[in-house]
N, C-alpha and C positions, 0 to 999 in steps of 0.2 A: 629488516626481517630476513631472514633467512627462506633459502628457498622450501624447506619442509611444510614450516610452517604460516609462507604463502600457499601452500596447496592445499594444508587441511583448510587453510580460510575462506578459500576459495571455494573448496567442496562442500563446505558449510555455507556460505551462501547460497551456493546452487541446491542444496536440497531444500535451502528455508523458502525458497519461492517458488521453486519446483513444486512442493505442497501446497503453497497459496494460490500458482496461477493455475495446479491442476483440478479444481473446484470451484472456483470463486468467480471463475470469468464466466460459465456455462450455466451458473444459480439461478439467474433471472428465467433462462431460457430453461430450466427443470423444471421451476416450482410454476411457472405457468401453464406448459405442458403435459407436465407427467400429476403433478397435487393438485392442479386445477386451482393455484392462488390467486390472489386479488393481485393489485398494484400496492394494497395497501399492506396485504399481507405480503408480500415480494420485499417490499422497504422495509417491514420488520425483520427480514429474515437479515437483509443487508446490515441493517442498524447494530446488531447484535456486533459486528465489527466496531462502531462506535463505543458500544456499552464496554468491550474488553478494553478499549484504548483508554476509555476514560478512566478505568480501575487500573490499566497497567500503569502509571508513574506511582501511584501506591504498592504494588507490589513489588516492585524495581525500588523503590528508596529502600520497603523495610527489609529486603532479602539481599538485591546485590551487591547495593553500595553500604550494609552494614557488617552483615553476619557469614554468610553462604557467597563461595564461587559462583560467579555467573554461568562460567559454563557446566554445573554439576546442576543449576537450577533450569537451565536450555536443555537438558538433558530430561530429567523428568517432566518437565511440560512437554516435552513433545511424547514419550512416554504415555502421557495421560492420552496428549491429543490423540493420538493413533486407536486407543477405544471407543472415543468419542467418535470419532469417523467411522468407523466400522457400525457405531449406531444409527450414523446417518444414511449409509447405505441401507441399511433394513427397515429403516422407519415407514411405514404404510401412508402417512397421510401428516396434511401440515401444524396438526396439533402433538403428533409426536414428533415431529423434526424438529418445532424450533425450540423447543428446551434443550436438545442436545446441540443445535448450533450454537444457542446462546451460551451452553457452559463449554463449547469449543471455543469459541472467540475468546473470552476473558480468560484461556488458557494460550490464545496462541499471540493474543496481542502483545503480552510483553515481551516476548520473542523476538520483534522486531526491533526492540529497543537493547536485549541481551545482546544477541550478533553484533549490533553495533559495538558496544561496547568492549566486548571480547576481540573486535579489529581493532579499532583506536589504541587499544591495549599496547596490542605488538606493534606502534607503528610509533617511528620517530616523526615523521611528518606526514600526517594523513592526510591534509591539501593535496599530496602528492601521489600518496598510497594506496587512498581508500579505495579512486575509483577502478584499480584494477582489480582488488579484490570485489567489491560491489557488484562489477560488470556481471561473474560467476551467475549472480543472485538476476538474475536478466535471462541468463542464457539457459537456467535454468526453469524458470517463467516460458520460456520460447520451446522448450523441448515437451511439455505438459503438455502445450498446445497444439503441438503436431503428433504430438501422437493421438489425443483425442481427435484431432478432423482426419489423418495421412491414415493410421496406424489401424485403427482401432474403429475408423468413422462412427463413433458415437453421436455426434453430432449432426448426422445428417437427416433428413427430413424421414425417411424409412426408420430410423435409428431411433431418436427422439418420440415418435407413436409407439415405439417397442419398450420404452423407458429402459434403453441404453445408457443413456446419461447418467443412471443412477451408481453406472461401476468406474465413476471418477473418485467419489468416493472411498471406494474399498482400495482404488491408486495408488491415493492420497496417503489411506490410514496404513499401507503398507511402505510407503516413504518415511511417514513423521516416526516410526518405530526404530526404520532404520537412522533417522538423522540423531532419534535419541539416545541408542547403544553409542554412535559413531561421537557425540556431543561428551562422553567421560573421557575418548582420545585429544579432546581438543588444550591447549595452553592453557594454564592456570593463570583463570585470573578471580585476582584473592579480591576481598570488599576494599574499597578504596576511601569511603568516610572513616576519619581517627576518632574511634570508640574513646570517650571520657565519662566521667561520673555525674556528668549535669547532661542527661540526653532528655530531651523535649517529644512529645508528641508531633513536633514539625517534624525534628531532626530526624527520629523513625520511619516517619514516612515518605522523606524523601523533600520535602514542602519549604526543603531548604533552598530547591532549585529555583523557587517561585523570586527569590531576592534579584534574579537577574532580572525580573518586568521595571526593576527600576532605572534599568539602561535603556533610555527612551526607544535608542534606534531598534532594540532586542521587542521592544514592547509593538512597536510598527510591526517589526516581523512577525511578532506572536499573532498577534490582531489579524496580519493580513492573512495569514496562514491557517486561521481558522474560517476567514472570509471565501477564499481561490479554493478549498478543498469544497463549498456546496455543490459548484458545478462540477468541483470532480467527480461527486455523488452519481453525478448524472451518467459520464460515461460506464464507472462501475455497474449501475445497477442495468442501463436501459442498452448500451451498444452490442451485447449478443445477442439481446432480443430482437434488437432494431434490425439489426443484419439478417437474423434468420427470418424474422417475420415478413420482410421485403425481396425475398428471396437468391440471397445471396449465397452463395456454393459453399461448402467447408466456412462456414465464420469465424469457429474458432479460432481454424490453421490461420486464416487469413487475421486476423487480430493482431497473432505473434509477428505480422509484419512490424508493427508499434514498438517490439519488445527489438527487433532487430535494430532498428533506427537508435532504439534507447543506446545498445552498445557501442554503437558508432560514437555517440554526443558524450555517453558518458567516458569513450578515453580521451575527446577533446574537451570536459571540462577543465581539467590542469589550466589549458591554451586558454578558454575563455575566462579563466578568474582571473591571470595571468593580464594578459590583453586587454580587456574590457572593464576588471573586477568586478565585486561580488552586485552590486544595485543592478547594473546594467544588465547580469546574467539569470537576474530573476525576474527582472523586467520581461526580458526575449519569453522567458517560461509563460509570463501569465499573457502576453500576445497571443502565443500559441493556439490557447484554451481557446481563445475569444476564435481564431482564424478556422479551425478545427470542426466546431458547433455549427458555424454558420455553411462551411463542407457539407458535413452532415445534414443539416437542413435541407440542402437546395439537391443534393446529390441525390443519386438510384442508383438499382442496379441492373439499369440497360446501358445507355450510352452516358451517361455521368458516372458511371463507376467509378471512373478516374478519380473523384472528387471525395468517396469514400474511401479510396486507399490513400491518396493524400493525407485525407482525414487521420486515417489511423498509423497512418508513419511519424504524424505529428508526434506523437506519444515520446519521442524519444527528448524533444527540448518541452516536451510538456511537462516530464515528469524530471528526468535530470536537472534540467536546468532550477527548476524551484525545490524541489523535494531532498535530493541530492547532496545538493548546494547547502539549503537549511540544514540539514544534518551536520555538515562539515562546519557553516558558520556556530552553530549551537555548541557544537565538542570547541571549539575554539574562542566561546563566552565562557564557558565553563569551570575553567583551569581544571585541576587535577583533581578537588574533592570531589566534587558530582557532579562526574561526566554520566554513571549510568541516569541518575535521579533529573537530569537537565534532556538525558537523551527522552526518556519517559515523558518528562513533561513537551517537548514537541510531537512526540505518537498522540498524547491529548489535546494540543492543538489542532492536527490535524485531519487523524482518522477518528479523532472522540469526537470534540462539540462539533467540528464544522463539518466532516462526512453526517454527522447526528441529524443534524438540521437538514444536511442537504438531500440523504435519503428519504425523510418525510415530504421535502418538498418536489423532487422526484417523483415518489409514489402519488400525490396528490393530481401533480400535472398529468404523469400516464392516464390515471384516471376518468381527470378532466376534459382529455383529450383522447378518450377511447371510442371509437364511432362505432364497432360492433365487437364481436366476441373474437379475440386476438386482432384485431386490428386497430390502427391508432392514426392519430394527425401529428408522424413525427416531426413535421417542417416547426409547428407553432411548441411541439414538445423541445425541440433541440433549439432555438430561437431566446428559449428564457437566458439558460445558460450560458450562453455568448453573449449576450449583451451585461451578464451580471457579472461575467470574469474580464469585463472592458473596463467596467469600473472601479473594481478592486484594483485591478493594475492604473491607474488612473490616480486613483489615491494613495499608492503605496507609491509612486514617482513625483510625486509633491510633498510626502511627507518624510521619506527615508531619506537619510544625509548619508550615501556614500561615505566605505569606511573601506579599509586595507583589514585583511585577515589576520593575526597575530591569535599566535598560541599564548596563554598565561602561565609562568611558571609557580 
């Protein structure tokens, strides 16, 4: 790659998570606050991330890798997104927010699969390349967050009774506007499945990619991948809440500690595929989870606070190291036909079925575990999760056979 267009990539990653992490980490802590939601209605709001991811490897098979530029289709999606958010900001209560969340997600999930693809694109070896441009998409996650706790203190307990919270929002929808004028400057990347006269109802959708579960070790990963994202359910939906509701200072700000640690690991992934390869470095990922949870559990925030920053530094080989990783090992099952339609179908492993499952099971436990009005038993709440991402990594280290990376030509 050339240096130009390492920086539009770069600045396209940082505005695609810049939008996600300036919303989506402070949600739990809105809709309990400000809409007065349940747990149950909180995991709907979440889930709605699930519902896009499970539609986006159908959208991505029949649009990118057929017909349409990916990045002229990341261009209009974010386009749309940025009204949808602007509706979220004005919605009065949680029977008009979550129709427009839900038709934001299944506009913005396959976005995550787009950007991928429009990197791997430009890149002669993306083992190498991805995660310097990827890093962007972190630092931009990290900047959202401080300006909501530093900047703007929306998030603060004065802040939050005011329903401040609500102008992340209108942030946001002023970001995705811009990332989508900024998304027709980006490198053309044309459909990459060869169009013939025998196309199928699979081949359209993308359902072509599904032929890789036939490679066992790809099938482990698939599986497990949809397994390790329930507990991820967990920290998405319940750790602003958990911070704020135990009264912890700035939680946001303090969050993006997670996203910092992320960019550290993610310029030593290279080192650990490298050194260790791919089994071992997703191993170390789904440890994390487990070590993380049970932080969370036992910690406070008087004199164990340590034990919650800990907690949320973990983020960086929590999510690099498995999430990451998968990405990289997935474009390099793939070969060349359907990289976008392969990328899609891990966004529906991981933020479709298994966040799906895991937000209801989230919402259920807060619940279950609610002792009065905003208050909770987060020890036995954060206790499921660790002990259910012990196993998953348990299973997936008995059954995955260590394999070297190789791109397909």
């Amino acid at each position: 790659m050339n240096t130009k267009i390492k920086v539009q990539l770069s600045f396209m990653m940082f505005l695609e998570f810049f939008i996600w992490g300036g919303w989506f980490v402070t949600l739990g802590t809105f809709l309990g606050d400000n809409l007065k939601a349940t747990g149950g209605e909180i995991a709907m709001a979440f889930s709605t991330q699930s519902w896009g991811a499970i539609i986006a490897p159908f959208i991505i098979g029949l649009i990118a890798d057929r017909y349409f530029n990916a990045e002229r289709i990341l261009g209009i999606l974010h386009l749309l997104g940025a009204f949808l958010m602007y509706q979220l900001y004005t919605a009065p209560d949680f029977s008009v927010f979550y129709p427009y969340v839900l038709g934001y997600m299944i506009i913005y999930m396959p976005t995550l699969a787009l950007v991928n693809s429009i990197s791997f694109n430009q890149m002669k070896d993306p083992a190498k390349e991805f995660s310097f441009v990827r890093v962007f998409g972190t630092i931009g996650w990290i900047v959202a967050g401080l300006i909501i706790s530093y900047v703007f203190l929306w998030d603060s307990a004065e802040s939050r009774a005011e329903g401040m919270l609500k102008n992340t929002f209108l942030m946001v929808a002023i970001a995705s506007a811009f990332l989508g004028l900024f998304s027709f400057t980006l490198p053309k990347t044309p459909p990459t499945s060869i169009k013939d006269g025998n196309v199928n109802i699979s081949t359209i959708l993308g359902l072509d990619a599904l032929k890789l579960l036939k490679d066992r070790n790809f099938l482990i990963f698939f599986i497990s991948s949809i397994l390790i994202c329930i507990p991820l359910a967990f920290y998405y939906q319940n750790a602003n809440p958990f911070l704020a509701e135990i009264g912890v200072t700035n939680p946001t700000g303090k969050m993006t500690i997670g996203q910092a640690s992320e960019v550290l690991f993610m310029l030593l992934l290279p080192f650990f595929f490298k050194r260790f390869g791919f089994k071992i470095t997703i191993l170390a990922g789904m440890l994390a989870w487990t070590v993380r949870y049970f932080l969370f559990a036992y910690g406070n925030a008087g004199d164990l606070a340590f034990m919650l920053i800990i907690g949320i530094a973990l983020h960086g080989i929590c999510y690099d190291f498995f999430f990451v990783s998968g990405q990289i090992y997935t474009d390099s099952k793939a070969g060349e036909k359907f990289k976008s339609a392969a990328q899609g179908l891990i966004t529906l492993a991981t933020y479709g079925l298994g966040m799906l499952i895991g937000f209801w099971v989230a919402g259920k436990i807060s619940d279950l575990y609610l002792v009065s009005e905003n208050v909770h038993d987060w020890t036995n709440i954060w206790i499921f999760p660790a002990i259910f991402a012990f196993v998953v990594m348990a299973l997936f280290a008995i059954f995955f056979k260590n394999e070297i990376i190789e791109y397909k030509k």
